[in-house]
C-alpha positions, 0 to 999 in steps of 0.5 A, a space after each residue: 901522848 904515851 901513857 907514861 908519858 915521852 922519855 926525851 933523855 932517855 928516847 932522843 940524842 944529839 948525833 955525833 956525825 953527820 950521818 943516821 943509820 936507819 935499823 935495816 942499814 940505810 944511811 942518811 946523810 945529814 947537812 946541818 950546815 945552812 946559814 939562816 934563812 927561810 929559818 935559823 936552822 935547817 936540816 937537809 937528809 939526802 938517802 943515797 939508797 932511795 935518790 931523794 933528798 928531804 930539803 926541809 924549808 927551804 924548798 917549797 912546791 907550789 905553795 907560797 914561800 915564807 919570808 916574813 918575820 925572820 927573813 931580812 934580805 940578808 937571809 934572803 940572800 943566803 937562801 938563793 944561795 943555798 938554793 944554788 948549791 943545792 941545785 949544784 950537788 944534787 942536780 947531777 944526782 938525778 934525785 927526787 926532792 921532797 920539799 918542807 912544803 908541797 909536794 915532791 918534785 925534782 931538782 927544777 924547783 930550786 931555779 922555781 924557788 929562785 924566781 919567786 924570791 926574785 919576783 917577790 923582792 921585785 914586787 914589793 920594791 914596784 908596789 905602793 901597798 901591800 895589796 898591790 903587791 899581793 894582787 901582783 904575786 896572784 897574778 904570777 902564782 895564781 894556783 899556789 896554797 897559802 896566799 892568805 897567811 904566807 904571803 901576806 905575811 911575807 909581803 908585810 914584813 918585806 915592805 917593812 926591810 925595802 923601807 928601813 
């Protein structure tokens, strides 16, 4: 922290449009605009300048997505969606994606993002525990970070939706 302290009111604004100038000119586009998903709210920054997009959590590169507490099926519904318009938009673009987790990758990862959910969802309808479905899950993402939090968490909590 600085000495002073951090003046929020006087260092942080709510943007009026959708869009950031950076000092230099370089401009940001913002899309605030996602349904719930892997979270409440999420902001996706695409640089037209650079070909990038910057897809916060809802893309993750090798490591084990989240979808415990939060992410009811209805969420999970949403995010293949956002991940299919995502691929929509900026697969075209030829943009290098940088996800909120793992590291950057092309617009490949969303149809990868997809079949985890999918997989996922699939696993824990098949399992009778909870380890079952872990060891299922390691079988197919063998070398992806987080097992132990994320997705023992997300397999928790989604044995928990497919009994409601």
């Amino acid at each position: 922290m600085a000495p002073g302290g951090f003046d929020y009111e006087k260092e942080i604004k709510i943007l009026d449009s959708n869009q950031l100038t950076l000092p230099g000119g370089s401009v940001l586009a913002l899309d605030t605009n996602s349904p719930s998903s892997e979270a409440a709210h999420e902001t996706i920054i695409y640089s037209k300048e650079l070909g990038a997009l910057f897809a916060s959590d809802l893309v993750y590169n090798e490591v084990h997505l989240w979808l415990g507490p939060g992410v009811t099926r209805e969420n999970v519904v949403k995010w293949r969606n956002q991940l299919d318009m995502l691929k929509a938009k900026y697969e075209p673009l030829g943009v290098k994606v940088y996800p909120g987790h793992g590291k950057p990758t092309t617009t490949a990862i969303f149809d990868v993002d997809k079949k985890y959910i999918d997989d996922i969802i699939q696993i824990v309808k098949e399992s009778k525990s909870e380890d079952e479905a872990k060891n299922a899950m390691m079988k197919i993402y063998p070398n992806w970070a987080n097992p132990e939090f994320l997705l023992v968490q997300s397999i928790k909590f989604q044995m928990q939706e497919e009994h409601k």
